[in-house]
C-alpha positions as CSV (number, residue, x, y, z in Angstrom):
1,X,-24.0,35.6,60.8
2,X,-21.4,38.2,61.8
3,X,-21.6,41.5,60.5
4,X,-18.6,42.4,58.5
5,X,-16.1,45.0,59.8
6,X,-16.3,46.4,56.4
7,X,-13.1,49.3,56.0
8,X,-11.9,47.6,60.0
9,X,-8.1,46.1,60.2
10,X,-7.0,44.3,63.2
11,X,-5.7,46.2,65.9
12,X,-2.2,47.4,65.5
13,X,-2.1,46.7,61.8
14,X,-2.2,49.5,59.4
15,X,-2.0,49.8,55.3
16,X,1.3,51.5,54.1
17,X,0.3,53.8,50.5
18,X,2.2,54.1,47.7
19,X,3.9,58.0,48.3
20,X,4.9,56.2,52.0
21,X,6.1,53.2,50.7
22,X,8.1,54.6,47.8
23,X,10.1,56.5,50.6
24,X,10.3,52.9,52.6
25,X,12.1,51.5,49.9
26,X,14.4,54.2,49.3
27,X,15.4,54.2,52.7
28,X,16.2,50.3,52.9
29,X,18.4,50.8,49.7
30,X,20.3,53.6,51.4
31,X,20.3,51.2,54.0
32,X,21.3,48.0,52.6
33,X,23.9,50.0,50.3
34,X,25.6,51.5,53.7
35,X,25.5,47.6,55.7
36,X,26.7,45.9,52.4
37,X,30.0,48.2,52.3
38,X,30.9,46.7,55.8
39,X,30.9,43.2,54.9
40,X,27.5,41.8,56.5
41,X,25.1,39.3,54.3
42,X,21.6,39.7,54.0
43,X,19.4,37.0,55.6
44,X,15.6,36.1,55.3
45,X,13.9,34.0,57.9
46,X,10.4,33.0,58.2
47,X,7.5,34.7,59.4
48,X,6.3,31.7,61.6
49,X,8.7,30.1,63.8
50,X,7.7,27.5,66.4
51,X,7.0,28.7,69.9
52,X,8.8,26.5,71.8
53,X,12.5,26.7,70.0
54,X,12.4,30.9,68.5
55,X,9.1,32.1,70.8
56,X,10.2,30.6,74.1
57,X,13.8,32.0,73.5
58,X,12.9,35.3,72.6
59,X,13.0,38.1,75.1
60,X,9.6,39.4,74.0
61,X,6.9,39.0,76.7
62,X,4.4,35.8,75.2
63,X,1.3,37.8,76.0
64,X,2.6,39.9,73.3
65,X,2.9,37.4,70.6
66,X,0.7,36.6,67.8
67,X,0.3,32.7,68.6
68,X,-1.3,30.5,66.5
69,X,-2.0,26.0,66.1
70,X,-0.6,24.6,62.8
71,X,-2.5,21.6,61.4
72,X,0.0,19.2,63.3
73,X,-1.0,20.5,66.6
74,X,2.4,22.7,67.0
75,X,2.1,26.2,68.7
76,X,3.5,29.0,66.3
77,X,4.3,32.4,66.4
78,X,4.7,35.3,63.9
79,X,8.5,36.5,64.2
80,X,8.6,38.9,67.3
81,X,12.2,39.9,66.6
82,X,14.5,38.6,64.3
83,X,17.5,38.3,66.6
84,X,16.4,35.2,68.1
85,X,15.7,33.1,64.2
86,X,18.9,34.6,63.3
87,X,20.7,33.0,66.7
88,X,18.5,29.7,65.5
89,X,19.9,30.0,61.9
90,X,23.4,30.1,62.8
91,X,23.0,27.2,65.4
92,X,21.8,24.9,62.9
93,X,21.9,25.6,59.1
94,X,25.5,27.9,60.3
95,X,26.7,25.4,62.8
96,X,30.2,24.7,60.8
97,X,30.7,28.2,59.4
98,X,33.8,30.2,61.2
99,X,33.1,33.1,63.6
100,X,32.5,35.8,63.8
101,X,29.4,36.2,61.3
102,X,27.8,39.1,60.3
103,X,24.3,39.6,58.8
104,X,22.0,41.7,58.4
105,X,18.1,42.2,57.7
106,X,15.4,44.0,56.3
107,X,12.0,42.3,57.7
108,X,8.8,42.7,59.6
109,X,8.2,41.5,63.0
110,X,5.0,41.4,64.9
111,X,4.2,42.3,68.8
112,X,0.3,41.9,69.9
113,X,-1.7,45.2,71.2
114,X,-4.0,44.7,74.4
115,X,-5.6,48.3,73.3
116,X,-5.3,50.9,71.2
117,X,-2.4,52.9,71.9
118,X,-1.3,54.8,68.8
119,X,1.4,51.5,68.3
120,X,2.0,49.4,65.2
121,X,1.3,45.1,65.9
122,X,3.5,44.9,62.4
123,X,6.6,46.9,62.0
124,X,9.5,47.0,59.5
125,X,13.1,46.9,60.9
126,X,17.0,47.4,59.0
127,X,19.0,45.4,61.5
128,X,22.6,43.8,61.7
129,X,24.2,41.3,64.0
130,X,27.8,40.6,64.5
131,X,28.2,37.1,65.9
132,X,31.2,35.5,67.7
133,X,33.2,38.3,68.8
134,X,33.4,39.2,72.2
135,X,35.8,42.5,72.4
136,X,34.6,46.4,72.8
137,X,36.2,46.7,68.9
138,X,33.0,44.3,67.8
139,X,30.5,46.8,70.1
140,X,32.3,50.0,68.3
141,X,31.5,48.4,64.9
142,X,27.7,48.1,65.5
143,X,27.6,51.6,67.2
144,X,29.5,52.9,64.2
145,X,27.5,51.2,61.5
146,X,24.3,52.5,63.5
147,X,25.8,56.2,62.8
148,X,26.5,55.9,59.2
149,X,23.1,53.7,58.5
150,X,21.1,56.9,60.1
151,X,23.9,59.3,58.1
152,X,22.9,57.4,54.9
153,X,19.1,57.9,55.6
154,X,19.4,61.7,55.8
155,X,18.3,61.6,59.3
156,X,19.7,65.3,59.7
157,X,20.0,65.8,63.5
158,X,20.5,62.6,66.0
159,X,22.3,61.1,69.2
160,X,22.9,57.7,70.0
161,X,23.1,57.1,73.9
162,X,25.4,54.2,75.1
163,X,25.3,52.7,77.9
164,X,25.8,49.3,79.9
165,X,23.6,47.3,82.1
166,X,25.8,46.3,84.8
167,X,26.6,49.6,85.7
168,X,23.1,50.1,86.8
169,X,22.7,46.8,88.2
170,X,26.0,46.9,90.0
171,X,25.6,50.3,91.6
172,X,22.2,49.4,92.8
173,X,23.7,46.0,94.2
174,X,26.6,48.1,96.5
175,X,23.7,49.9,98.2
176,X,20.3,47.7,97.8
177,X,19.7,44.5,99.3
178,X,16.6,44.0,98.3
179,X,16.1,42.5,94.7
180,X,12.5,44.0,94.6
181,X,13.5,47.1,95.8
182,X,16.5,47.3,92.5
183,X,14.0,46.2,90.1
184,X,11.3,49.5,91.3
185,X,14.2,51.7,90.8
186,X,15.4,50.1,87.5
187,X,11.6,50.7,86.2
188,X,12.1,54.3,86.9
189,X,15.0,54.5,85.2
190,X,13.4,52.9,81.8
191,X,10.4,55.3,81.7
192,X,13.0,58.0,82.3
193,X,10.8,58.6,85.2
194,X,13.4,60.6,87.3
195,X,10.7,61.7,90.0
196,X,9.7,58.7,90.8
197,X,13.2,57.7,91.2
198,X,14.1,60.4,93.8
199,X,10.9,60.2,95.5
200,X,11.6,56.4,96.3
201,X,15.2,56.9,97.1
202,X,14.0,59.3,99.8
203,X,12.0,56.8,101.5
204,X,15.5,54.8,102.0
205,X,16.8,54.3,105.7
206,X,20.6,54.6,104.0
207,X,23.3,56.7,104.7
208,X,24.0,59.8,103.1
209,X,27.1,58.7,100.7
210,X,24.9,55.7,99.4
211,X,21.8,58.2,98.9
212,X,24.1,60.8,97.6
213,X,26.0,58.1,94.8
214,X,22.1,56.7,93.9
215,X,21.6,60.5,93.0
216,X,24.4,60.8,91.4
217,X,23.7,58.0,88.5
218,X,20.6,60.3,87.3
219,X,23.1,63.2,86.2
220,X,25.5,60.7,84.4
221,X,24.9,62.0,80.7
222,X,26.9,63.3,78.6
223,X,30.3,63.3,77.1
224,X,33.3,61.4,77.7
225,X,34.0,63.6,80.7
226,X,31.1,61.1,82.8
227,X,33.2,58.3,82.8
228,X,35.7,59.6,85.2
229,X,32.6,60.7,87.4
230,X,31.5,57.1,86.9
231,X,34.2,55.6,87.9
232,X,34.4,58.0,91.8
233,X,30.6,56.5,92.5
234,X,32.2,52.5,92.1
235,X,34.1,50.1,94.3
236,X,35.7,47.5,92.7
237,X,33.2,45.0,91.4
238,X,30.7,44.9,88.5
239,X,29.6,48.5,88.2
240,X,33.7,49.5,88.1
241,X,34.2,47.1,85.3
242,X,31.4,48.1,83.4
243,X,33.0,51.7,83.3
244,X,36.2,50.2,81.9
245,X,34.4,48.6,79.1
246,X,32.8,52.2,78.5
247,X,36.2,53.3,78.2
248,X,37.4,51.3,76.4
249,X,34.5,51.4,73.7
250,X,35.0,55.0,73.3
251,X,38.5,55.2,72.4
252,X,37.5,52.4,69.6
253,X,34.5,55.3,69.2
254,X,37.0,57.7,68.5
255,X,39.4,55.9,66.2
256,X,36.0,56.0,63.6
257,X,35.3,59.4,64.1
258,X,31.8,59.3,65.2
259,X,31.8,60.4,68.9
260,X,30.1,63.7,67.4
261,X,26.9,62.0,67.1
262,X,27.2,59.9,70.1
263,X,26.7,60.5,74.2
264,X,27.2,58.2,77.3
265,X,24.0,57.0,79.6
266,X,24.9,55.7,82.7
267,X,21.6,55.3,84.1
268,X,20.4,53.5,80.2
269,X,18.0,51.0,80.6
270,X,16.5,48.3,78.3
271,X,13.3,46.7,78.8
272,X,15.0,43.2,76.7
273,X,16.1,40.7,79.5
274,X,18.9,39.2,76.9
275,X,21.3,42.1,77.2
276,X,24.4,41.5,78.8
277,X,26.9,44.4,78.6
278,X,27.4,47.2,76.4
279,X,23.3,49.0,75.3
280,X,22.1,52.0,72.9
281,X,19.7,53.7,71.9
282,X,19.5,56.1,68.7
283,X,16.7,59.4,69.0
284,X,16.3,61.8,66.5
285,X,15.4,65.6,66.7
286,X,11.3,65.9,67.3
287,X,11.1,62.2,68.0
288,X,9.7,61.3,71.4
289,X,10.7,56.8,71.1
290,X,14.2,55.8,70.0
291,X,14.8,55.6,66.7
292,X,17.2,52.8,66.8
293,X,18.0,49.9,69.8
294,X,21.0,47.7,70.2
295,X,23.4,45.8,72.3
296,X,25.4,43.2,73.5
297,X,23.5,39.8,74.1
298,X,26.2,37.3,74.8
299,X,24.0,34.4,76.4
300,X,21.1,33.9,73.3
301,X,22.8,31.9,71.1
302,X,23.5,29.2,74.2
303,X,19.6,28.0,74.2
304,X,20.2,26.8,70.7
305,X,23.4,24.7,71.3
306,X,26.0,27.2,69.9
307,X,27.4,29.6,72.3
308,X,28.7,32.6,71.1
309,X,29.1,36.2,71.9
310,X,26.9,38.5,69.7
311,X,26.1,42.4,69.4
312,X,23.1,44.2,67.2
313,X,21.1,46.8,66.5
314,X,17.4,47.4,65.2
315,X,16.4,50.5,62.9
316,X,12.5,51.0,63.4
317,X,11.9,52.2,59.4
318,X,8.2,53.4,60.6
319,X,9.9,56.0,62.7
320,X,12.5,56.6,60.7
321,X,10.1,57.5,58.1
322,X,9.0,59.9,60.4
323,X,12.6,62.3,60.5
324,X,14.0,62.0,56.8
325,X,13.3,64.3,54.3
326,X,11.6,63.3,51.5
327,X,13.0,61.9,48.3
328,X,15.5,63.5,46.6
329,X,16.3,63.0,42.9
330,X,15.5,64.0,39.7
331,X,11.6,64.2,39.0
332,X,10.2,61.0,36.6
333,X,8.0,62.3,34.1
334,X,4.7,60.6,33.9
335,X,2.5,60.4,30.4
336,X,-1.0,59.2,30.0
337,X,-0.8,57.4,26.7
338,X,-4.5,57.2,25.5
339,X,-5.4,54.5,22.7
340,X,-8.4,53.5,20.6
341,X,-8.8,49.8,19.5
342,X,-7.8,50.4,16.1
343,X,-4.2,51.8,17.2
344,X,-3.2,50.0,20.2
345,X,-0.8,47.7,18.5
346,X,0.9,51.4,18.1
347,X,0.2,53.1,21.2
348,X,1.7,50.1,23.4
349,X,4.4,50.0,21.1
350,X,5.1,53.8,21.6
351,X,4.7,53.6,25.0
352,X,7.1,50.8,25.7
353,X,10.0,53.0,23.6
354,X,9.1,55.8,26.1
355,X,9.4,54.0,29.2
356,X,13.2,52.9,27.8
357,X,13.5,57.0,27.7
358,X,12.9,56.5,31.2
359,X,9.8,58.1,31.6
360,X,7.1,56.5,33.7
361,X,4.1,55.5,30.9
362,X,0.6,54.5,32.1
363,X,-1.8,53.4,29.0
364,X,-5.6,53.3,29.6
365,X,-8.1,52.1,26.4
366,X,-10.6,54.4,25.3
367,X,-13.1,55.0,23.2
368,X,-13.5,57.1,20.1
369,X,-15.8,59.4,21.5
370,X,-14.3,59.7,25.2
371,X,-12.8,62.7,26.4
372,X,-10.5,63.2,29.4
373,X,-11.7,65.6,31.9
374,X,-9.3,67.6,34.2
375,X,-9.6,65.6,37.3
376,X,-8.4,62.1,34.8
377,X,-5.2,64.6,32.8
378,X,-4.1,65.6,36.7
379,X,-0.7,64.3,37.7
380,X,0.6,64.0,34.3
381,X,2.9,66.0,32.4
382,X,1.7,64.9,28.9
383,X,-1.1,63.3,27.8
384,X,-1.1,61.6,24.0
385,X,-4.0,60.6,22.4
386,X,-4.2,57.6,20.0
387,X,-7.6,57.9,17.9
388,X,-9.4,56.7,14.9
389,X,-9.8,59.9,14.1
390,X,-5.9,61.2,13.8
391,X,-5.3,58.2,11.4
């Protein structure tokens, strides 16, 4: 017989306590008070879907699924995102509903751990997506809403980063050949590995204008003032549109006033396959991961029969637990409402007209003879004694 892993969770998996979890909620109504004002729709969706319609679609990796056999022999999976159910949902059960759609979610997705490595397998997420629309004003919206979601969470210093996959992919294409090659030097860019970068690039038999413009991209962050630098490393072709578009979005930026908080990332890279255009990426002051992800994924919603243009973003609520203050609001009073059995038809009665005073009332039976020692009257502001004796 297997001995029991006693106080042992499965790895990845961790218990969220009351103080933490109060502050979890009162972020996902700042949240959900912020996403409502903009016209999106809150939407639940399972937390199994079938592998081969929501797991094969999904741009997670399978080896990091939770995969599992129902009783009819069907290969399921718990939720790895909730973009790709959502893209299922309005396929099917939204397949005569007008676009563009716009919903949003507050759910838990899970991602398998090989090892230890200080991340969660289950993790809460405040997300959006905006279905149907195709322009730079639809990627403004979700960039925007991002800003005011994290302004209405009290994050108190932040930047979101924006930037767009084919400019990466396009500038590597003028001067790289070799597919293999591009994808080494894409992998340095996502682990912000800029070392490796250059140390590959100078391995390159290339002339000095195409080593000099690979250069280049690393120092392409910042303000608005990168996009004409952006646009003197392009030719006509992929990378040059992808600038436009940049431009574009940041004049629709502008227009809602939010450029503050934002900065441009020509060298942004995301490690989700489905992207197709604009990509960001929120961080927060003293926070070494993004905060928030997001982009354009225009070709999804195809492998389920609808296609559609669509844009999104993802707040990760364990981090952003991590760089909001704590609760703010008036302090609840708490009374310990002792009671004998001879008066507890009075004591819960009493205690019920208190809680509508709005204090917070817990009642605990006792007996004549008990007395409350200090450690049992901690955390309470009052304490009230019902007794046989006080009749």
């Amino acid at each position: 017989m297997a001995k029991p892993l006693g106080f042992e969770k499965p790895l990845g998996m961790r218990d969220i306590l009351p103080d933490s979890l109060a502050k979890q909620r009162h972020l996902e109504r700042a949240l959900r008070h912020c996403i409502d004002r903009w016209g999106y729709e809150e939407i639940s969706t399972p937390s199994l879907e079938y592998y081969d319609t929501v797991g094969a679609a999904s741009a997670t990796l399978t080896d990091r699924m939770f995969r599992l056999l129902d009783k009819q022999g069907h290969t399921v999976v718990l939720r790895p995102d909730m973009t790709t159910p959502i893209a299922r949902v309005v396929s099917s059960l939204y397949k005569d509903v007008p676009l563009p759609i716009r919903l949003f979610y507050q759910a838990n997705v899970f991602r398998a751990q090989e090892k230890e490595a200080g991340r969660n397998a289950e993790f809460f997420q405040t997300g959006i997506e905006l279905i149907g629309d195709a322009s730079e004003d639809a990627d403004a919206e979700a960039i925007a809403l991002a800003v005011f979601c994290l302004r209405a969470a009290g994050v108190e210093t932040f930047r979101i980063a924006i930037g767009h996959v084919d400019f990466v992919d396009g500038l590597l294409e003028e001067e790289i050949a070799d597919e293999e090659l591009r994808s080494q030097f894409r992998n340095f860019l996502y682990e912000r590995d800029f070392v490796g970068y250059r140390q590959l690039l100078a391995t390159l038999d290339m002339s000095d204008d195409a080593r000099n413009r690979l250069e280049a991209l690393l120092r392409l962050r910042g303000d608005k003032g990168k996009i004409a630098e952006a646009r003197e490393l392009t030719v006509n072709g992929k990378a040059r549109r992808a600038v436009e578009t940049i431009a574009s979005l940041w004049d629709a930026l502008e227009a809602y006033g939010v450029t503050e908080d934002l900065l441009l990332d020509f060298n942004l890279i995301s490690n989700l396959n489905y992207y197709t255009g604009v990509v960001f990426e929120g961080y927060a002051a003293d926070l070494g991961s993004p905060l928030l992800g997001g982009g354009r994924y225009d070709h999804l919603l195809a492998q389920f029969g609808r296609p559609a243009p669509a844009t999104g973003f993802a707040i990760k609520m364990d981090r952003l637990l991590q760089v909001t203050p704590a609760m703010k609001g008036q302090p609840t009073t708490r009374v310990l409402l002792c009671y004998t059995v001879e008066r507890r038809r009075e004591a819960l009665a009493e205690a019920q007209l208190l809680r509508e005073d709005g204090l917070i009332v817990v009642t605990r039976l006792i007996g004549n003879e008990d007395e409350l020692s200090d450690s049992e009257k901690a955390g309470y502001a009052k304490v009230i004694c019902l007794t046989k004796q006080e009749e």
